[in-house]
DRENDRENPA-17912 format. One record per residue (C-alpha): x, y, z; residue in three letters; residue number from 0. Coordinates in pm, whole numbers. Last residue first. Layout:
<rec x="X" y="Y" z="Z" type="Ala" seq="NUM"/>
...
//
This chain:
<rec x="-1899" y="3201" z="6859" type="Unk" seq="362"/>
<rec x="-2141" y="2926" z="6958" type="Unk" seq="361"/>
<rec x="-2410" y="2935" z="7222" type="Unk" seq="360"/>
<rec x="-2507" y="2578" z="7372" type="Unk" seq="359"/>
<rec x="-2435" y="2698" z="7759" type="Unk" seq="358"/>
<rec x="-2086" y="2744" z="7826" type="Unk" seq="357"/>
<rec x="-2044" y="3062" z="7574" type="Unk" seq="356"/>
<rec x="-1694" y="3074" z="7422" type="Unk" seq="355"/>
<rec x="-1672" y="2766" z="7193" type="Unk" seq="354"/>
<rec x="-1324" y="2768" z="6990" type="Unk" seq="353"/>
<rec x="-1335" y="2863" z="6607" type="Unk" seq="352"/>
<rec x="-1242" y="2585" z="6355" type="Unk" seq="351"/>
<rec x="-1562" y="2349" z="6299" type="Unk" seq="350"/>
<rec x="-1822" y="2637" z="6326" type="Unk" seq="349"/>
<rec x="-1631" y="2849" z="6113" type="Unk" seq="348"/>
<rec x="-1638" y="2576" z="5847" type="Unk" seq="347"/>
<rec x="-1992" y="2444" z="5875" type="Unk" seq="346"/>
<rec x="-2057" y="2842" z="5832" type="Unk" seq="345"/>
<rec x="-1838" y="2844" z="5526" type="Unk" seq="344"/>
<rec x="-1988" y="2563" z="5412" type="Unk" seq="343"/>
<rec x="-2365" y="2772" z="5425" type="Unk" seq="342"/>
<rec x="-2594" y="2693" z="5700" type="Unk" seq="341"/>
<rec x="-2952" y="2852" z="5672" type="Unk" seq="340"/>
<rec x="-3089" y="2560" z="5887" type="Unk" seq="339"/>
<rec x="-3310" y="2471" z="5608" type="Unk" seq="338"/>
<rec x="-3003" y="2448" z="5415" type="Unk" seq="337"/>
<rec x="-2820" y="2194" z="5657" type="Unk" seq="336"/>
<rec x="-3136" y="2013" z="5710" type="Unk" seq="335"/>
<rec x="-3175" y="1978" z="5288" type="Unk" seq="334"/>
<rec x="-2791" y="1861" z="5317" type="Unk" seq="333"/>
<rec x="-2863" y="1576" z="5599" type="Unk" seq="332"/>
<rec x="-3092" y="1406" z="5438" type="Unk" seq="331"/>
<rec x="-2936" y="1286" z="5103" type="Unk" seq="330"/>
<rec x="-2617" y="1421" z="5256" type="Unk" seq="329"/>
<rec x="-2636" y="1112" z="5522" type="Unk" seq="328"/>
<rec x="-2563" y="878" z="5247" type="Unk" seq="327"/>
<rec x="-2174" y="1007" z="5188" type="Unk" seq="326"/>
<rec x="-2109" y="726" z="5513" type="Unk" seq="325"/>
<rec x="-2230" y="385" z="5513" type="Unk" seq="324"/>
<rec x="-2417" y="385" z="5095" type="Unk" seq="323"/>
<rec x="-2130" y="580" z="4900" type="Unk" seq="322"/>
<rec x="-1855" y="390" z="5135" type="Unk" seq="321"/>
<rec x="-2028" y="60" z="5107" type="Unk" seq="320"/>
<rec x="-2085" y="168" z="4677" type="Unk" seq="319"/>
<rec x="-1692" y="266" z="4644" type="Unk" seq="318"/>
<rec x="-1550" y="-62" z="4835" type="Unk" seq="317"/>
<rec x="-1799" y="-252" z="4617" type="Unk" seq="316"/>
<rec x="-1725" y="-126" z="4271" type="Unk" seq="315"/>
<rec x="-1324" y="-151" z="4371" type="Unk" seq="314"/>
<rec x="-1405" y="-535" z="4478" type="Unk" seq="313"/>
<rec x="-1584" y="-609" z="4185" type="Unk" seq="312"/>
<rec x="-1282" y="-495" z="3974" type="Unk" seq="311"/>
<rec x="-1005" y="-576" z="4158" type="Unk" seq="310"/>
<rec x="-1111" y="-953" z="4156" type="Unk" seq="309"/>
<rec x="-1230" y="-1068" z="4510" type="Unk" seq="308"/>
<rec x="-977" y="-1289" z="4648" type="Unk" seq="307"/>
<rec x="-1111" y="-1289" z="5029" type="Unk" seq="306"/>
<rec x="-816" y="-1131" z="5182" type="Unk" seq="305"/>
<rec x="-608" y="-956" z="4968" type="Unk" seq="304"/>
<rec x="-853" y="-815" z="4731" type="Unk" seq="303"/>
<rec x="-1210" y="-741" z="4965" type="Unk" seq="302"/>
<rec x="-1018" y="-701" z="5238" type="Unk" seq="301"/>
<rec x="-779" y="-436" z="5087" type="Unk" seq="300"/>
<rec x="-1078" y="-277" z="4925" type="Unk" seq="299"/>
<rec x="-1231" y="-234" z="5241" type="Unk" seq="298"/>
<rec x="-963" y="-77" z="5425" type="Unk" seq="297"/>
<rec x="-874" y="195" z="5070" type="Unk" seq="296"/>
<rec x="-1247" y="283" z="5121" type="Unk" seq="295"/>
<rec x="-1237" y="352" z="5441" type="Unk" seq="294"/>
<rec x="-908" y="537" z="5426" type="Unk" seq="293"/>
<rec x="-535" y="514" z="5364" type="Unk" seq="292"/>
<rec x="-309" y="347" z="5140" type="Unk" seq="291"/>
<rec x="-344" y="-1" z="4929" type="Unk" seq="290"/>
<rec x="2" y="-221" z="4991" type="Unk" seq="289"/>
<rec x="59" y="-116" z="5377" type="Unk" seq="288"/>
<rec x="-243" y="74" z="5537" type="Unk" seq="287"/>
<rec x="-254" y="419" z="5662" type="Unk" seq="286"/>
<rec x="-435" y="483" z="6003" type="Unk" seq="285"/>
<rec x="-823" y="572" z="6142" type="Unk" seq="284"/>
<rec x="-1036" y="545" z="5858" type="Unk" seq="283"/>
<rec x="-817" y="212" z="5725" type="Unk" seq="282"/>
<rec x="-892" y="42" z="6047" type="Unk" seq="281"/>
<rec x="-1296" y="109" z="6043" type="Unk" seq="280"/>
<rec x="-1261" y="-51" z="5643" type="Unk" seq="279"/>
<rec x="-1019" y="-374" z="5742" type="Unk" seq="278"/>
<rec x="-1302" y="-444" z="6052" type="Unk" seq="277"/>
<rec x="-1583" y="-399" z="5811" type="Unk" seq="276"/>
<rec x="-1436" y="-614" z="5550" type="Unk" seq="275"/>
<rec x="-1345" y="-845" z="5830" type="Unk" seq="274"/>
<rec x="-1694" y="-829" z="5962" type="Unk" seq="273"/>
<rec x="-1846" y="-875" z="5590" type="Unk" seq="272"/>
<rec x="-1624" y="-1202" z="5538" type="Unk" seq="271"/>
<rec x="-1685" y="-1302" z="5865" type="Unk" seq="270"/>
<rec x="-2095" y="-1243" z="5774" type="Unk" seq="269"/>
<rec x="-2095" y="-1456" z="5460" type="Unk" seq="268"/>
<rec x="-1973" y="-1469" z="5099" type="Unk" seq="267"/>
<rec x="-2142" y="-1639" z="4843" type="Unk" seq="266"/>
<rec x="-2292" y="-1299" z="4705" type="Unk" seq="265"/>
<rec x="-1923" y="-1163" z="4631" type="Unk" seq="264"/>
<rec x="-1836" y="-1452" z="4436" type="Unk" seq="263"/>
<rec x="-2064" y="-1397" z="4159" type="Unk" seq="262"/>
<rec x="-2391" y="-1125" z="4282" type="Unk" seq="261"/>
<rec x="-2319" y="-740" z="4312" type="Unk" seq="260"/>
<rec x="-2594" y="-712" z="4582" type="Unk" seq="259"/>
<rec x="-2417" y="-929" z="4818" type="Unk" seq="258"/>
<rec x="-2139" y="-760" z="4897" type="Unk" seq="257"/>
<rec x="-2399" y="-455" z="4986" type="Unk" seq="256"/>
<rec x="-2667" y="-721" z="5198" type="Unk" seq="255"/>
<rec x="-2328" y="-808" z="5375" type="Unk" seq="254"/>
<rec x="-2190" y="-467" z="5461" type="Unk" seq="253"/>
<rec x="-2549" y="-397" z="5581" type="Unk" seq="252"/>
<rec x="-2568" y="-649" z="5791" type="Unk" seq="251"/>
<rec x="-2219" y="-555" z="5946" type="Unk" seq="250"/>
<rec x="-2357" y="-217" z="6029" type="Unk" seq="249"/>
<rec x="-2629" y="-338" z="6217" type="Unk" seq="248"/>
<rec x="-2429" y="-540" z="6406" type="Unk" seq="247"/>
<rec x="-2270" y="-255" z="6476" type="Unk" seq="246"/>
<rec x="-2557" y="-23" z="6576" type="Unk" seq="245"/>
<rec x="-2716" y="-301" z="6816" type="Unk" seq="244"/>
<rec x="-2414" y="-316" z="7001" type="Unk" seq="243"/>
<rec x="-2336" y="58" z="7086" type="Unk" seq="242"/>
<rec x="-2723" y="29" z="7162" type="Unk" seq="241"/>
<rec x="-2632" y="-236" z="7381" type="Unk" seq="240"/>
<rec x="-2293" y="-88" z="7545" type="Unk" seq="239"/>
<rec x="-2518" y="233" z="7632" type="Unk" seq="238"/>
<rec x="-2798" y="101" z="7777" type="Unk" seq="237"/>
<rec x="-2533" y="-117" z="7999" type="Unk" seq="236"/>
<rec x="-2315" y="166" z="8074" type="Unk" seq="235"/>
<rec x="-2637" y="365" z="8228" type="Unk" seq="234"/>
<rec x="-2756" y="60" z="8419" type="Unk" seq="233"/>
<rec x="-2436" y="54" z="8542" type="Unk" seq="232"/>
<rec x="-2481" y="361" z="8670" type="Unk" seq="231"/>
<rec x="-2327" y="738" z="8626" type="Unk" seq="230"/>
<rec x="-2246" y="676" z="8259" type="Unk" seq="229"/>
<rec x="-2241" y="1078" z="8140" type="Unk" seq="228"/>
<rec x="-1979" y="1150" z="8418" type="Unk" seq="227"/>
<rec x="-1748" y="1041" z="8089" type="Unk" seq="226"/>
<rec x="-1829" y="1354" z="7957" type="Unk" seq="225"/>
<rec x="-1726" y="1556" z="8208" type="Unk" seq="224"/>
<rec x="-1388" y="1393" z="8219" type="Unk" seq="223"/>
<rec x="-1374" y="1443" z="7863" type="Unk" seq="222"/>
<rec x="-1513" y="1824" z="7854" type="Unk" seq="221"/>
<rec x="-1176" y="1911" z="8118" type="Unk" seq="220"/>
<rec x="-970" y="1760" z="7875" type="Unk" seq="219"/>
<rec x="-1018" y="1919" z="7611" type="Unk" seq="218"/>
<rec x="-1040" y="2245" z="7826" type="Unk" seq="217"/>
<rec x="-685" y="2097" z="7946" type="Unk" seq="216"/>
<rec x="-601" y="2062" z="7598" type="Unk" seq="215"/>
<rec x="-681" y="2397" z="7469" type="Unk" seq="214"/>
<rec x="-505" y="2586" z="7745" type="Unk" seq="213"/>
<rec x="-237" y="2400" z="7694" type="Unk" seq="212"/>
<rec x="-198" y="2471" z="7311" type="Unk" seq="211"/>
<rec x="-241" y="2876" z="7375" type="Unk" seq="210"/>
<rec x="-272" y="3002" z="7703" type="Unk" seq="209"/>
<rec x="-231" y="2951" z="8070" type="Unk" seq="208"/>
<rec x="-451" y="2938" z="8363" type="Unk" seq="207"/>
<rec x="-639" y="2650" z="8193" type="Unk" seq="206"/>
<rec x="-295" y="2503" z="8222" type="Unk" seq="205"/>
<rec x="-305" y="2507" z="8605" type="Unk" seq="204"/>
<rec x="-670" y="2315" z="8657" type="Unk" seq="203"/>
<rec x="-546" y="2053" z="8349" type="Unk" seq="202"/>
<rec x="-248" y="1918" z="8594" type="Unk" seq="201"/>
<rec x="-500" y="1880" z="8863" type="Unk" seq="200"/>
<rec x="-721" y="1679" z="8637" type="Unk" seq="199"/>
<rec x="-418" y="1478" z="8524" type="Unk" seq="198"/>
<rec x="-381" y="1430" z="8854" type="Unk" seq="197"/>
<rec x="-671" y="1249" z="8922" type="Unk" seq="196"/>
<rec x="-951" y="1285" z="8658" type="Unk" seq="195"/>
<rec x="-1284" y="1257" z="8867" type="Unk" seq="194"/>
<rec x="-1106" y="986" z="9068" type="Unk" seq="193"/>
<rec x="-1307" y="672" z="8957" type="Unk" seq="192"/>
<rec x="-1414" y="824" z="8616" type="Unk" seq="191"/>
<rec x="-1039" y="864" z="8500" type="Unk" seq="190"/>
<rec x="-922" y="564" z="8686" type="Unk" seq="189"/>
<rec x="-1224" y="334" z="8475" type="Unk" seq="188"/>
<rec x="-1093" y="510" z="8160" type="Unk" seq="187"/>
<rec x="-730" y="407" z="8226" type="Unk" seq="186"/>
<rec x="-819" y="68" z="8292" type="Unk" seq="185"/>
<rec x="-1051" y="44" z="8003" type="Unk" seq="184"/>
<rec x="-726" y="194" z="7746" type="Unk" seq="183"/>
<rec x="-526" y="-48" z="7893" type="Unk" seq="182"/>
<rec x="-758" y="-333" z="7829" type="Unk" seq="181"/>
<rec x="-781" y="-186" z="7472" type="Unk" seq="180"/>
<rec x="-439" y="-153" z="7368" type="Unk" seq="179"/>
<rec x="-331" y="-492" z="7470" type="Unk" seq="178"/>
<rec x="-643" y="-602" z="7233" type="Unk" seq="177"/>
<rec x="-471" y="-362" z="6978" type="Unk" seq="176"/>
<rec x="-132" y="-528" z="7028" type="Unk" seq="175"/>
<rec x="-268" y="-836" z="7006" type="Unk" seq="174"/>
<rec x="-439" y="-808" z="6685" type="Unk" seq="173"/>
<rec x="-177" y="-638" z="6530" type="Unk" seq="172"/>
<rec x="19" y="-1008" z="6648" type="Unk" seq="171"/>
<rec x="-255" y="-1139" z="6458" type="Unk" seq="170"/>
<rec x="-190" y="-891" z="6148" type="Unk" seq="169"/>
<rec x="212" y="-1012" z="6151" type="Unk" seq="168"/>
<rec x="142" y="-1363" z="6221" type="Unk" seq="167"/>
<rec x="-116" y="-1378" z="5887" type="Unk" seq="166"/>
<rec x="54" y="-1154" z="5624" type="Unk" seq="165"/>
<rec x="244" y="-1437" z="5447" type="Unk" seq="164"/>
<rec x="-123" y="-1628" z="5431" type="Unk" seq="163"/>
<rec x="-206" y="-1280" z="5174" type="Unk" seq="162"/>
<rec x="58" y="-1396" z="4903" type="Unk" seq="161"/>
<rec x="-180" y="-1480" z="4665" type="Unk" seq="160"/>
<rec x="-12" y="-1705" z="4358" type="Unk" seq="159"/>
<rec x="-260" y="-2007" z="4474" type="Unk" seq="158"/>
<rec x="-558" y="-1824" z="4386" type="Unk" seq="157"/>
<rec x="-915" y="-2012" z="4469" type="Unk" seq="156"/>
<rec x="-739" y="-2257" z="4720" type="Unk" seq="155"/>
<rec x="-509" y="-1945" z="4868" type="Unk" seq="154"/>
<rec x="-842" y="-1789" z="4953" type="Unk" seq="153"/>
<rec x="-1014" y="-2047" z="5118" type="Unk" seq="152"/>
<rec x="-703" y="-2079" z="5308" type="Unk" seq="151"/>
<rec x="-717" y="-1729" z="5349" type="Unk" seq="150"/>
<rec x="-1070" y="-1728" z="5507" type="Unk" seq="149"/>
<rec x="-983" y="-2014" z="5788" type="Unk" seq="148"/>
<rec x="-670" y="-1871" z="5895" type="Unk" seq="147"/>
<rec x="-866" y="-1535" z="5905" type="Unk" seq="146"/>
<rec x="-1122" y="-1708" z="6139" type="Unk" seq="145"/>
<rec x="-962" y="-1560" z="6473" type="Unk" seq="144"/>
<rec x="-845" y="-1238" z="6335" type="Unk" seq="143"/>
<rec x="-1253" y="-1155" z="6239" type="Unk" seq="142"/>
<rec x="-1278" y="-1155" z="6631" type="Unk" seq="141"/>
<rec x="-981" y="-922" z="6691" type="Unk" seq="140"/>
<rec x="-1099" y="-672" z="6425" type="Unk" seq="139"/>
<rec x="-1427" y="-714" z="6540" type="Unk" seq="138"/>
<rec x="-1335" y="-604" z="6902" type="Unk" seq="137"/>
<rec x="-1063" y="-354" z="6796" type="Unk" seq="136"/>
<rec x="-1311" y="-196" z="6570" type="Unk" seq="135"/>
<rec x="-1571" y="-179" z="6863" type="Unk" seq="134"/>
<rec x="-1346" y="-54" z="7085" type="Unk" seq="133"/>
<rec x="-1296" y="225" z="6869" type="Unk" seq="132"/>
<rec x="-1684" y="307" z="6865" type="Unk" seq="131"/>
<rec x="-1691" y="324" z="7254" type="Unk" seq="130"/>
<rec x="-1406" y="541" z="7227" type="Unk" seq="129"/>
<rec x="-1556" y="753" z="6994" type="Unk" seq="128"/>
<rec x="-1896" y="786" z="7247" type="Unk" seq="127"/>
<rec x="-1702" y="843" z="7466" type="Unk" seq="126"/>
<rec x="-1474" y="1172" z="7285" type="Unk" seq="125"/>
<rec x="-1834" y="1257" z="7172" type="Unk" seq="124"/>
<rec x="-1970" y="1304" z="7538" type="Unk" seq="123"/>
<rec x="-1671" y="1502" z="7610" type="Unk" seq="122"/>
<rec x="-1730" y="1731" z="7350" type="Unk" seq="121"/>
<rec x="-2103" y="1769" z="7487" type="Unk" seq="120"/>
<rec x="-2003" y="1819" z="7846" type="Unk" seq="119"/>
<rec x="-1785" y="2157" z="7691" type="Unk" seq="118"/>
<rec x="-2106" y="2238" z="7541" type="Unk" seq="117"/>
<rec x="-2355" y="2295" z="7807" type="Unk" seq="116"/>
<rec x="-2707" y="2186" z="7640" type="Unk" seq="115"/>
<rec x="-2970" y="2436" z="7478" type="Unk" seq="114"/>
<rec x="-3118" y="2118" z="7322" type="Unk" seq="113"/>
<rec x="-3002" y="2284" z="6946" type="Unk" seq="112"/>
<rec x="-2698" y="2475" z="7067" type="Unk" seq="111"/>
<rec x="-2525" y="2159" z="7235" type="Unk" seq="110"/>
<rec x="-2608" y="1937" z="6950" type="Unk" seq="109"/>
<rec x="-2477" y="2159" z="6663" type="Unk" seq="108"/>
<rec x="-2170" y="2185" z="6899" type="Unk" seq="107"/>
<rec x="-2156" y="1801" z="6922" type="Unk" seq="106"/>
<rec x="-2218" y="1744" z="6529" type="Unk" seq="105"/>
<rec x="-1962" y="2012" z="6422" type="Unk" seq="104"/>
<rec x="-1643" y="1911" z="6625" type="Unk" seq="103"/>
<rec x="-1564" y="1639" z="6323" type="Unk" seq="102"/>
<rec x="-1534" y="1877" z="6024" type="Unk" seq="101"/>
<rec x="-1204" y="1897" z="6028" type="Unk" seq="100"/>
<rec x="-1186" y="1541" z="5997" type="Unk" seq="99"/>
<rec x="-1329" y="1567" z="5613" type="Unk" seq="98"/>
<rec x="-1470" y="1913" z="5510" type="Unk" seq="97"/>
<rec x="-1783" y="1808" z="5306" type="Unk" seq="96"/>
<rec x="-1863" y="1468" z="5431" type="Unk" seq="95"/>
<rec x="-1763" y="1556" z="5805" type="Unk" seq="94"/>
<rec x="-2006" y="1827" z="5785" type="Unk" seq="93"/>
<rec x="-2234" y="1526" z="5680" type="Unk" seq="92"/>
<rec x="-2195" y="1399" z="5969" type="Unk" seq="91"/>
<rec x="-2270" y="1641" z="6160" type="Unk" seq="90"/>
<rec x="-2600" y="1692" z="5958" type="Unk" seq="89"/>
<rec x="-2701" y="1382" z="5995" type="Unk" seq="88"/>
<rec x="-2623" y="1361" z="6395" type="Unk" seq="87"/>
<rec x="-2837" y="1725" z="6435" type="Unk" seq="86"/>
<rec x="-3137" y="1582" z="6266" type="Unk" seq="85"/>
<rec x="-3110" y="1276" z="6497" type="Unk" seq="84"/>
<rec x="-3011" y="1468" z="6820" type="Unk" seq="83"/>
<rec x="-3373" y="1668" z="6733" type="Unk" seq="82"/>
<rec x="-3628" y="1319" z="6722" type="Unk" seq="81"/>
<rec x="-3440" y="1219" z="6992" type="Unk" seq="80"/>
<rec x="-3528" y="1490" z="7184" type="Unk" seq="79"/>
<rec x="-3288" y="1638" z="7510" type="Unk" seq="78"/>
<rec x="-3410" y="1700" z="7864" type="Unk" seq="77"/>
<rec x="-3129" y="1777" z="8076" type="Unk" seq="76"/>
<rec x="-2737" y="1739" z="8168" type="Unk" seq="75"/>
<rec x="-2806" y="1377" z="8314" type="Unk" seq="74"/>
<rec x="-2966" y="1280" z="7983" type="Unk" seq="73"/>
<rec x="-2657" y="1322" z="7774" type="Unk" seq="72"/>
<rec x="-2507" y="997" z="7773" type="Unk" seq="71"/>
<rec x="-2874" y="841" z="7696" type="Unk" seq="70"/>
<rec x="-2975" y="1092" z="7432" type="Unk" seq="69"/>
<rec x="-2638" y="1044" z="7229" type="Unk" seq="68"/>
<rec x="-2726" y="663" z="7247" type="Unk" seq="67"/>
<rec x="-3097" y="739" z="7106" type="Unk" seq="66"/>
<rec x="-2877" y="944" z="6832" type="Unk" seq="65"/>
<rec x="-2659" y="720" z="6760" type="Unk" seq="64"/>
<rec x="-2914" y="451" z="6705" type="Unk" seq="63"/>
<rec x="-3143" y="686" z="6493" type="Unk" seq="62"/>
<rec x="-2805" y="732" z="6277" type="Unk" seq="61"/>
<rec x="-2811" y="320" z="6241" type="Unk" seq="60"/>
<rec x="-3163" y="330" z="6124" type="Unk" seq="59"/>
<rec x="-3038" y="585" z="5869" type="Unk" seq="58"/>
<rec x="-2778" y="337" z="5748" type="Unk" seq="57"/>
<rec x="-3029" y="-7" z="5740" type="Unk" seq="56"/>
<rec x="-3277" y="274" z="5497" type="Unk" seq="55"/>
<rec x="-2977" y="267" z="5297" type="Unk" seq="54"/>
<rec x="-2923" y="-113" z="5298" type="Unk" seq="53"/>
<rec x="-3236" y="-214" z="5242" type="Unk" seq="52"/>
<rec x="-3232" y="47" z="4932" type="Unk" seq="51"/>
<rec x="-2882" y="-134" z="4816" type="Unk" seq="50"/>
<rec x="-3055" y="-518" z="4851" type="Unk" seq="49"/>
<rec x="-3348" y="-381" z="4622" type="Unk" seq="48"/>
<rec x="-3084" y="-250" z="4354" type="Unk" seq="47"/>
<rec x="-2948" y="-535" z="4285" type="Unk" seq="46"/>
<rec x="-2597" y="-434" z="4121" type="Unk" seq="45"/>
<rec x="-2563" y="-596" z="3743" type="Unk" seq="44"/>
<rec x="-2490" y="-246" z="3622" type="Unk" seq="43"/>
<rec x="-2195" y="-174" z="3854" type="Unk" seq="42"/>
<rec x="-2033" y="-490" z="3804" type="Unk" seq="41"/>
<rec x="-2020" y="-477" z="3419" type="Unk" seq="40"/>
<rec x="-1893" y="-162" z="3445" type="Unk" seq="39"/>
<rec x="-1617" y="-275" z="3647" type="Unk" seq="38"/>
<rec x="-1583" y="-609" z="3378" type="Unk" seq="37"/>
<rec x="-1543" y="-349" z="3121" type="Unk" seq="36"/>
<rec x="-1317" y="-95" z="3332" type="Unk" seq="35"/>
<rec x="-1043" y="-394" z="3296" type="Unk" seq="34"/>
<rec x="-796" y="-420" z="3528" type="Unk" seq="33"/>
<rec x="-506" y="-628" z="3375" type="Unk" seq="32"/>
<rec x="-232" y="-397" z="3552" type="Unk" seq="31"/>
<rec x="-346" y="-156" z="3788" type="Unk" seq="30"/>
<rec x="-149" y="-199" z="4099" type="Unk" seq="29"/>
<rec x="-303" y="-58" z="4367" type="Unk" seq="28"/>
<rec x="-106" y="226" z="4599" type="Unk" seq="27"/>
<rec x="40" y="524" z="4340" type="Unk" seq="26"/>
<rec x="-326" y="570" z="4222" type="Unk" seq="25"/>
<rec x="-469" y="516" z="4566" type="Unk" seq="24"/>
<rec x="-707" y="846" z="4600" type="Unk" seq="23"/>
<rec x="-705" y="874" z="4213" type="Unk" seq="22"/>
<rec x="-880" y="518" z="4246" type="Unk" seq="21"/>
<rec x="-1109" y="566" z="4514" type="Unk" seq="20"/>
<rec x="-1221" y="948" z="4354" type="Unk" seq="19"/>
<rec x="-1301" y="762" z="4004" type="Unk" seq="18"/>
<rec x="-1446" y="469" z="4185" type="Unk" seq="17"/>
<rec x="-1710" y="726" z="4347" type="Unk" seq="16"/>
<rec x="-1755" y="856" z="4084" type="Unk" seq="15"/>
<rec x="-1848" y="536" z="3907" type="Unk" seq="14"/>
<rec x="-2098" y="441" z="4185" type="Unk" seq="13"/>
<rec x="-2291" y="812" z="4135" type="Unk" seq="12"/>
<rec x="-2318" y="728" z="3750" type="Unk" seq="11"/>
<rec x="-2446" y="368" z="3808" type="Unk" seq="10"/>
<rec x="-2651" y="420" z="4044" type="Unk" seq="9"/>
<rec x="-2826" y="726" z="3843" type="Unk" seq="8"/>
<rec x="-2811" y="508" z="3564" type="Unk" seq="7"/>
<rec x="-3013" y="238" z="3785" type="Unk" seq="6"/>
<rec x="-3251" y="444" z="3917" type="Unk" seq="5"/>
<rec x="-3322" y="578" z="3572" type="Unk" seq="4"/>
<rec x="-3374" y="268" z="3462" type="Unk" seq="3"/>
<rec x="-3642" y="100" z="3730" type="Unk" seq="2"/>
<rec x="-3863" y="422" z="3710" type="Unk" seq="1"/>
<rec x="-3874" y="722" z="3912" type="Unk" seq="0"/>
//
């Protein structure tokens, strides 16, 4: 495939992509003197070398999971890396296709691959989420501390902004979510300690039950299980550096993106991709004043407010780093899916019926 048809297919995947950002946030971003010419112009001028580095960056990242997955799981049996890889893409792009309700598919597809209990397998992905979380408050709190710098640069370029009015109400977010993470270690650390404590006992009569109790203790139940996975501190330590390795990873590839649309955007550095990266994690998990919810919304919020990107640019970028960090995996993870003989309405069964075989087996 030749240098132009690359690029039209770029530019036609990019501009859907836009399309679905900006009927996402239609009643969130002011519109007025946006011009599509100056988006186009954006889109076409994209280096397409930097985007490749930063797709085959994304599937290295999905090997990381996976190796991690291995690790948490290895007290349960033998699993493959090679297998936990195949199953992560096509988990995730489950998630693609049927958005959070999709999120139970990669551990079950797991489970039933390696011939693994399944209830341990939830738990293992409730970790390995926490793990990730901590991660967003972590760079979330770091990118915090040169904020003052970045929107004084910011103010410079565009006096009018009114981002510096934001500052002591996102660094007293930051405090809260820092507050919320040493609690959240302390309660983890219990948890493991006692085997689940009371709550444990609690979860023991509910499973007697049914309905909504019955669901969270079992919940429950896979959690504790799960966090049985880090039985050393060599364990946690394997598991904190690959958790490393695949976010730093992640924050290259935010940079080598920004940078592939050239102006302003290739001038910036890696705080300006960590806070882009921090704004983007946020906006998956909550709504966000001013832009809305989601990824994409997070990024474009940093990209705008923050570091006085022009809508444009900014819009072409938030699409392409959610295109390139997340919607990539179908590339791969589709042809699995369909080798696999799985249909959408299998990904959806799978998502929304309970397990009720304990080793692997789904309903």
């Amino acid at each position: 495939m030749n240098g132009p048809v690359r690029r039209a297919i770029l530019f036609f995947v990019v501009l859907v992509a836009i399309a679905a950002l900006l009927y996402s946030a239609r009643d969130s971003i002011s519109l007025r003197g946006f011009s599509w010419e100056r988006l186009g112009e954006a889109v076409r001028n994209a280096r397409i070398g930097l985007l490749l580095l930063a797709l085959a960056g994304i599937y290295a990242c999905f090997w990381v999971r996976a190796m991690r997955w291995v690790r948490l799981c290895r007290n349960l049996g033998p699993a493959s890396v090679w297998s936990v890889y195949q199953a992560t893409l096509m988990g995730f792009v489950a998630i693609v296709l049927l958005g959070r309700l999709g999120e139970p598919v990669r551990p079950l597809l797991i489970a039933r691959r390696e011939h693994l209990p399944v209830s341990p397998m939830l738990g293992i992905y409730l970790v390995e989420r926490i793990f990730d979380i901590a991660v967003t408050v972590i760079v979330a709190g770091v990118s915090l501390i040169y904020l003052p710098e970045l929107l004084g640069r910011t103010q410079a370029a565009n006096p009018s902004s009114t981002a510096a009015a934001m500052l002591p109400q996102l660094q007293w977010g930051g405090f809260l979510m820092f507050a919320f993470l040493f609690a959240s270690v302390f309660f983890l650390v219990y948890l493991r300690v006692t085997n689940g404590g009371a709550l444990a006992r609690a979860a023991v009569r509910w499973c007697a039950g049914s309905g909504w109790r019955k669901r969270v203790a079992g919940l429950f139940s896979g959690f504790v299980e799960g966090l049985q996975a880090i039985r050393t501190w060599g364990d946690l330590a394997v598991v904190v550096g690959l958790t490393a390795v695949h976010w730093v990873l992640i924050v290259f590839i935010y940079h080598w993106i920004m940078s592939s649309f050239g102006g302003t955007l290739a001038e910036l550095g890696m705080r300006d991709a960590a806070l882009t990266l921090a704004c983007s994690m946020l906006g998956s998990m909550l709504t966000i004043p001013v832009v809305g919810g989601g990824a994409q919304a997070g990024s474009f919020m940093a990209l705008w407010v923050f570091l006085g990107i022009d809508k444009e640019p900014a819009i072409a970028v938030a699409a392409t780093l959610w295109l390139v960090t997340f919607a990539s995996c179908s590339l791969v993870g589709i042809p699995l899916l369909l080798r696999e003989g799985m249909s959408l309405g299998e990904l959806r069964r799978i998502a929304s019926e309970p397990v009720t075989e304990e080793r692997g087996k789904l309903p």
